[in-house]
Wavefront OBJ file of the C-alpha trace (Angstrom):
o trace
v 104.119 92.655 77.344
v 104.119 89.244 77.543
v 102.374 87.100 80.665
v 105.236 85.530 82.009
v 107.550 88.773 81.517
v 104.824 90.559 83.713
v 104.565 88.084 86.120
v 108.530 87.910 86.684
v 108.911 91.221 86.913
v 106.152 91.607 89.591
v 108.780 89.534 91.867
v 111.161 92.027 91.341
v 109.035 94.755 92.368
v 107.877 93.165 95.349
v 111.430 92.449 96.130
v 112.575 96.056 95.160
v 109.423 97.400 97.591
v 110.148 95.039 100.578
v 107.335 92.999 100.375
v 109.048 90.020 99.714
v 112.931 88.562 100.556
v 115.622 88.390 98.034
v 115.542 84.330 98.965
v 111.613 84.260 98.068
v 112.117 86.424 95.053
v 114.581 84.090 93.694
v 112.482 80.960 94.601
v 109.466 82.808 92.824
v 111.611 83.117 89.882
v 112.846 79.820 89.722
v 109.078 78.709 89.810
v 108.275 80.495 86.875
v 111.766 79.111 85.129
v 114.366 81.619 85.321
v 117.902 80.613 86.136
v 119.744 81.499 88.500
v 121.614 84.131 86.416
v 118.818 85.491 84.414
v 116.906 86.070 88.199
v 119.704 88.032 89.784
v 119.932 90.114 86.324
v 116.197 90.845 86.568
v 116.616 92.052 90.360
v 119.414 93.659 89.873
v 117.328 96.073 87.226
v 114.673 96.043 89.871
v 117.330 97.509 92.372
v 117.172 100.881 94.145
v 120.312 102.680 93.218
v 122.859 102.126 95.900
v 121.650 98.709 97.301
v 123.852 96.170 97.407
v 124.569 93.457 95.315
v 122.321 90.556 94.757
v 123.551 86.965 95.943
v 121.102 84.114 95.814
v 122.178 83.629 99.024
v 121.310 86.327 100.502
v 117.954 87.144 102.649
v 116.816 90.055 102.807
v 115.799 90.975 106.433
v 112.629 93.552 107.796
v 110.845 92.672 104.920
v 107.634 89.995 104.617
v 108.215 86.348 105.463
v 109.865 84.860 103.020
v 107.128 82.137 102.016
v 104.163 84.597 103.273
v 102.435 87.130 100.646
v 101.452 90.366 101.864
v 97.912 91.309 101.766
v 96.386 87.857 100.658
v 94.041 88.160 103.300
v 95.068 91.313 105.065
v 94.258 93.622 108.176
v 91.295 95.387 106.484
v 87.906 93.822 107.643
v 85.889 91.870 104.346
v 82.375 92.967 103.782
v 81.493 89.691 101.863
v 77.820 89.280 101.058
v 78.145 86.576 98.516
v 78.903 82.808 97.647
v 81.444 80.793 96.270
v 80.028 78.962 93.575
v 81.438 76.219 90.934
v 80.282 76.651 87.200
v 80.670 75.413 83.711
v 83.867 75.831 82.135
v 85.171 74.982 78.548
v 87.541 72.214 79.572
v 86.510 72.298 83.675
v 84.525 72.724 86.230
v 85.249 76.689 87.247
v 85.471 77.857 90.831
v 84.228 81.480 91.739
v 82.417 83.723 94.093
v 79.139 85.470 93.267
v 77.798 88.793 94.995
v 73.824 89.613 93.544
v 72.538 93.005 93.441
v 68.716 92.926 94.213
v 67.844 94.912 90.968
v 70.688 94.780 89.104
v 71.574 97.848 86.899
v 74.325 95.551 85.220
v 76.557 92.228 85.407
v 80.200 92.624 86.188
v 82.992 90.216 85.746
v 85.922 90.919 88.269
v 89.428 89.402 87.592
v 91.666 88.855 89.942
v 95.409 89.891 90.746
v 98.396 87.650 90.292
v 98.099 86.394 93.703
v 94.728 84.491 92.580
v 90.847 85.054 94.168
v 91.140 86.150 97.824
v 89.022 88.173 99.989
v 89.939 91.156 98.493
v 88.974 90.838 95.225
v 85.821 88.668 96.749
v 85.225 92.311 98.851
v 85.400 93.966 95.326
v 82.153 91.918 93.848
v 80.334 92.530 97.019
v 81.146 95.604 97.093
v 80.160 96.104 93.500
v 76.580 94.111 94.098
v 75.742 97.161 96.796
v 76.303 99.532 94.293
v 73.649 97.360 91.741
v 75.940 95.701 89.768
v 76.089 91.675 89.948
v 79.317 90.224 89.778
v 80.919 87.162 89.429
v 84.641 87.241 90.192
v 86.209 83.994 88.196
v 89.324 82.160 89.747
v 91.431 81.546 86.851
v 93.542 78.611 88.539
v 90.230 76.803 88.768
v 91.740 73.312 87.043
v 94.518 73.660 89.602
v 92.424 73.437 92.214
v 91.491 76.754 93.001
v 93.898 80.037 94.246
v 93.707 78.984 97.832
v 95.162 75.400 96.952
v 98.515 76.714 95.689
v 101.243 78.796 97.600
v 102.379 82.039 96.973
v 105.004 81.602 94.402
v 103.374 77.901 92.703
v 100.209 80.897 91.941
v 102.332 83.119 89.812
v 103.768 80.446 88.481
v 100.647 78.094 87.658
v 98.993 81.555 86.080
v 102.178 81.782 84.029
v 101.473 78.153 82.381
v 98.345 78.907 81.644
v 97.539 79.339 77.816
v 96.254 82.508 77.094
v 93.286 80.572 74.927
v 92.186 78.334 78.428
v 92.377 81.862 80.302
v 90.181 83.586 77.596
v 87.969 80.881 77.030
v 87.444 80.699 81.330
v 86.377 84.321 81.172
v 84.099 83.493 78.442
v 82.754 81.122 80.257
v 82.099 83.594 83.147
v 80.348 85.973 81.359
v 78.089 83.033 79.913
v 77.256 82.510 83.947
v 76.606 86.210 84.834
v 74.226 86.365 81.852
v 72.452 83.071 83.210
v 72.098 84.853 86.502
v 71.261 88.195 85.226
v 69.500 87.945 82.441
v 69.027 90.681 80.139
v 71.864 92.597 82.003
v 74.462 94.231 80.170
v 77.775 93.046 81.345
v 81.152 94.576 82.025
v 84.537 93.439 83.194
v 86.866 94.904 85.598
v 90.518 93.328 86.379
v 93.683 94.256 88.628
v 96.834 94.149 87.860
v 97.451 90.697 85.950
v 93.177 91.113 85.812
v 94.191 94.589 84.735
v 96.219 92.435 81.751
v 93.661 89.917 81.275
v 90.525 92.650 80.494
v 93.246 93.836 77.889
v 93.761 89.933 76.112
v 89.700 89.535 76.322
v 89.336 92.899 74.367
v 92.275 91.579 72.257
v 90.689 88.574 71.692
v 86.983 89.822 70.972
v 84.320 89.564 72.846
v 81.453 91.670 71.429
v 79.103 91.322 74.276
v 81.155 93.377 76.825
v 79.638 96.857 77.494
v 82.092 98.360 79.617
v 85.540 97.604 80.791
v 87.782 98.967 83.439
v 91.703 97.365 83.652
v 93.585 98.477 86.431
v 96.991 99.102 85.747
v 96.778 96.319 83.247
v 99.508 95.229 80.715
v 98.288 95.649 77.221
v 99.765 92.920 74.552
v 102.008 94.145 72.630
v 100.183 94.797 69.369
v 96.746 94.893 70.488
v 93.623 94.192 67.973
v 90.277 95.575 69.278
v 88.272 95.204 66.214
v 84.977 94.091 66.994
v 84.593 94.727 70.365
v 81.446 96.972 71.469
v 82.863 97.520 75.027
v 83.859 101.484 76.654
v 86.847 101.643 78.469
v 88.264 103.231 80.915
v 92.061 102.255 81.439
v 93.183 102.751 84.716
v 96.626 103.911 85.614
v 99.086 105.024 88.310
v 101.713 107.561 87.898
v 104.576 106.407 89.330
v 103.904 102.938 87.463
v 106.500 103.184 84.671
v 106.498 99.202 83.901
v 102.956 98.868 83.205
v 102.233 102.793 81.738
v 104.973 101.696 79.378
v 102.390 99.459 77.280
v 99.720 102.712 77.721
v 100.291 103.915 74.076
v 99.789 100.613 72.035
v 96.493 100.509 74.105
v 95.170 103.813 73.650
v 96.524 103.433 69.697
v 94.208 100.736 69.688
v 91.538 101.984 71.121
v 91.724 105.076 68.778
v 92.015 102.415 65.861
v 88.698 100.369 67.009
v 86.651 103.051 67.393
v 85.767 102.209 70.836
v 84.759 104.933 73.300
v 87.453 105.238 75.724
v 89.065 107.257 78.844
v 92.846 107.241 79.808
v 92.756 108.070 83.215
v 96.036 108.618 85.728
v 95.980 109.135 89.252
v 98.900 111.127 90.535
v 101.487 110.177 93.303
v 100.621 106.441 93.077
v 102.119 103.224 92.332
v 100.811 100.321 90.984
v 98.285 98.031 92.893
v 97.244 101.547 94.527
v 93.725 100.315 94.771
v 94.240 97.034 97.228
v 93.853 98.031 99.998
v 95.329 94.925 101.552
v 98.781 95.957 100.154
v 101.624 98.228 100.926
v 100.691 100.530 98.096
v 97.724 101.244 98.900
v 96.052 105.127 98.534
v 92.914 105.782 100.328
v 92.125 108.661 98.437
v 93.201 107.468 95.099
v 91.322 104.586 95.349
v 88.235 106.083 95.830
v 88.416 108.340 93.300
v 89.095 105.580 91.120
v 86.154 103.615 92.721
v 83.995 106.989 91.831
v 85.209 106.982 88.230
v 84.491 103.434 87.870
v 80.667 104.009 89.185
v 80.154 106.595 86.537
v 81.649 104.945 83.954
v 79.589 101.898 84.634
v 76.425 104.234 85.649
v 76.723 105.530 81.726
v 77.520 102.454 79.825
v 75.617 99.732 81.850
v 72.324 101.371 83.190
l 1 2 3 4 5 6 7 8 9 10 11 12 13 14 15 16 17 18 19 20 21 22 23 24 25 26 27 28 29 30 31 32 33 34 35 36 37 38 39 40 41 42 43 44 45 46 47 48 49 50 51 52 53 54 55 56 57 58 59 60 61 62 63 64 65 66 67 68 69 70 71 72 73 74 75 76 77 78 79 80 81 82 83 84 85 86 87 88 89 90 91 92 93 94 95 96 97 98 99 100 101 102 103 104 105 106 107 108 109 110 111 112 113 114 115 116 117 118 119 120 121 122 123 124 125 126 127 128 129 130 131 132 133 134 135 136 137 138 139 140 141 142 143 144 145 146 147 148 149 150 151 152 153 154 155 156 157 158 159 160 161 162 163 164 165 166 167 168 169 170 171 172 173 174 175 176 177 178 179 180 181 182 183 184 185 186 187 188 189 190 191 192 193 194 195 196 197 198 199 200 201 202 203 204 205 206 207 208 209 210 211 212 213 214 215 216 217 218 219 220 221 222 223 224 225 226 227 228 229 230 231 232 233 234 235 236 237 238 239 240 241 242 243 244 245 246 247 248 249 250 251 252 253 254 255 256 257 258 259 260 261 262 263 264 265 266 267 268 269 270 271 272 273 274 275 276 277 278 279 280 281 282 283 284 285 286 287 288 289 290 291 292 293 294 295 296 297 298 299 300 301 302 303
């Protein structure tokens, strides 16, 4: 699936879940170039059955505000132990946030959602480091400033313009950074959603010193290549996710065609994003099963 038909349709999702307004999932989709009549087609096929029919001029009402986003910071208190830190980049000056283990069993890079680095994902790295894995989670709209700099909406959309070579070559870059500050570690990568997407285009686009990686509900490209990657994965999905577990078999048919060790797993009676729990779909006890799979996974393949 292509980035900027992922990102588009995550408007219409939010839309079709309440999360956002009809008015803010049109100005979303505007941001990211739609017109007006390609928008309304895309949340019309985002519609439940029997809702009514989509005017741009319409607002939807009960739902989030209509500029807001839900979960960017959230109700759930952030157990951050680490630092934001700035770091070499290929064309810029990279912005991130660094949790340390003490004695770290491994180095993991975390990539964020398409809502850019926020305290949640910073609460996944910390959370990782007490477990005993380092990691460095990477704000890929570093050269625009940083996530927090841009509005919900102008994120999606400045994530969309990015080329996938400057968003490879930034996690490149951050993996370059967790070696410098765990040396001799072996490293890993973990991403969410559009993170979930962007483990997928790393492994797509080689990078042989990844030991383990873990997308979440990730898109896969559409013809996927992982020749000459070293890296176990275990591909994270959720069973009510049909948009994303639609791009599950060209994955797993490359996975199967690399050679690389790999696990499909699928939590039942979730949806995607069931793992934030900052967010409407969140599942407590999904989650942390997922959370357990990911420790052994990374217990066995990292140290």
């Amino acid at each position: 699936m292509a980035l900027h038909d992922y990102l588009a349709s995550e408007v219409g999702e939010d839309w079709a879940d309440g999360i956002i307004s009809r008015r803010e999932a049109l100005r979303r989709l505007a941001l990211l170039g739609l017109s007006v009549g390609s928008a309304i087609a895309l949340l019309e096929a985002c519609a439940p059955a029997g809702g009514p029919p989509i005017s741009p001029a319409v607002v939807a009402s009960g739902s989030a505000a209509a500029s807001g986003s839900v979960g960017a910071t959230g109700s759930t208190p952030r157990d951050l132990t680490g630092e934001s830190i700035t770091f070499a980049g290929p064309s810029a000056e990279l912005r991130g946030y660094v949790a340390s283990a003490e004695t770290p069993r491994g180095a993991m890079l975390v990539i964020h959602e398409n809502r850019g680095l926020n305290d949640h994902i910073r609460s996944v790295a910390s959370r990782l480091a007490a477990d005993g894995y380092s990691a460095l989670a990477i704000d890929l709209l570093s050269e625009e400033g940083g996530s927090e700099a841009l509005a919900q909406g102008e994120v999606q959309a400045a994530l969309s313009a990015a080329s996938p070579e400057r968003l490879v070559g930034d996690m490149k870059a951050g993996l370059t950074e967790l070696e410098r500050r765990a040396p001799g570690a072996k490293l890993g990568i973990v991403g969410f959603c559009f993170g979930g997407g962007m483990v997928w285009t790393l492994l797509d686009a080689g990078e042989p010193r990844l030991a383990a990686a873990i997308p979440f509900y990730g898109p896969a490209p559409s013809s996927p290549d992982f020749t000459g990657d070293k890296a176990a994965v275990l591909a994270i999905y959720a069973q009510l996710d049909d948009r994303v577990n639609a791009s599950r078999p060209a994955a797993e048919a490359a996975l199967v065609a690399a050679g690389l060790e790999h696990e499909i797993k699928v939590y039942p009676g979730v949806d995607h994003a069931f793992f934030n729990d900052t967010g409407p779909r969140y599942n407590a006890v999904q989650a942390a099963a997922a959370y357990a799979d990911v420790l052994a996974w990374l217990g066995h393949h990292l140290g």
